[in-house]
C-alpha positions as CSV (number, residue, x, y, z in Angstrom):
1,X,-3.3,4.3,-1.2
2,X,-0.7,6.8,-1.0
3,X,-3.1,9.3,-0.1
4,X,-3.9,7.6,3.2
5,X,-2.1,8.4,6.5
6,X,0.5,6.0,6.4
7,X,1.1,5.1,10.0
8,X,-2.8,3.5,10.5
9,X,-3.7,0.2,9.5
10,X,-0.4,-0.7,8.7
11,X,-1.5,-4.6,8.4
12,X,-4.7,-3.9,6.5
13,X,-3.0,-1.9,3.6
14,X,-0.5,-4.4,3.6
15,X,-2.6,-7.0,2.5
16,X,-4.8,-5.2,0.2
17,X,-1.3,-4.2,-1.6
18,X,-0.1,-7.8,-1.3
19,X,-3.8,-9.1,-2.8
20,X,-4.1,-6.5,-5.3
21,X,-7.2,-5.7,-3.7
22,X,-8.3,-1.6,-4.4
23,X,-10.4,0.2,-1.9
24,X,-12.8,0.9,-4.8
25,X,-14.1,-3.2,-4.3
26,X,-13.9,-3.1,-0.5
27,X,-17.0,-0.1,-1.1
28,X,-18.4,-2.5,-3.7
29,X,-18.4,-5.2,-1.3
30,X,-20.1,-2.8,1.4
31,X,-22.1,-0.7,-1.0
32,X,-20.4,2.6,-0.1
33,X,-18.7,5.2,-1.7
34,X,-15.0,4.5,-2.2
35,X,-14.0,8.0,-0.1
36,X,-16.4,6.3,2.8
37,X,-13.7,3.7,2.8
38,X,-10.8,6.0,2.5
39,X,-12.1,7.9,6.0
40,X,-12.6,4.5,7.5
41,X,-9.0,4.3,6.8
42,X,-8.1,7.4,8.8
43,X,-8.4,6.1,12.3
44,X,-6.6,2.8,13.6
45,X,-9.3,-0.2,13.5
46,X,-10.5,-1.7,16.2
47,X,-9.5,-5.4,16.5
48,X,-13.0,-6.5,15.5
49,X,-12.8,-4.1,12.8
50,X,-9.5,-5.4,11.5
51,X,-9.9,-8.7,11.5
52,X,-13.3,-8.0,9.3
53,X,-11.2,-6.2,7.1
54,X,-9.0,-9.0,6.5
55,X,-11.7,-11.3,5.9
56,X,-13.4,-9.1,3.3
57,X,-9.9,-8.6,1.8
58,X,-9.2,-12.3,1.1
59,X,-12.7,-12.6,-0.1
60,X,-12.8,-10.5,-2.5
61,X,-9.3,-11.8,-3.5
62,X,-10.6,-15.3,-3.9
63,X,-13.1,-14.4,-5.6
64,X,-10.9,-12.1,-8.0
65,X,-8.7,-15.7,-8.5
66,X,-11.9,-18.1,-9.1
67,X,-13.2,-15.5,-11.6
């Protein structure tokens, strides 16, 4: 993640850090490359967008935990 502009999506990086959650299964989850996610990343989300994100975050998380 270090490679990602650090001053977008502040809240969204937080919580994949905090989950343990790499962008690698957010593609997975989408069925996209991994540097498809990483441009996503570039520009701020909209709210919609964000709050997606979070959900597919904690998802995959939980299903990381029940695994």
């Amino acid at each position: 993640m270090a490679n990602w502009p650090l001053n977008t999506n502040k809240e969204v990086r937080k919580l994949m850090e905090e989950k343990r959650v790499p962008r690698w299964k957010i593609a997975d989850y989408y069925g996209v490359h991994t540097n498809t996610v990483g441009n996503w990343f570039r520009h701020e989300f909209s709210e919609d967008k964000k709050a997606e994100m979070i959900k597919v975050i904690n998802e995959i998380a939980e299903r990381e935990q029940s695994a």
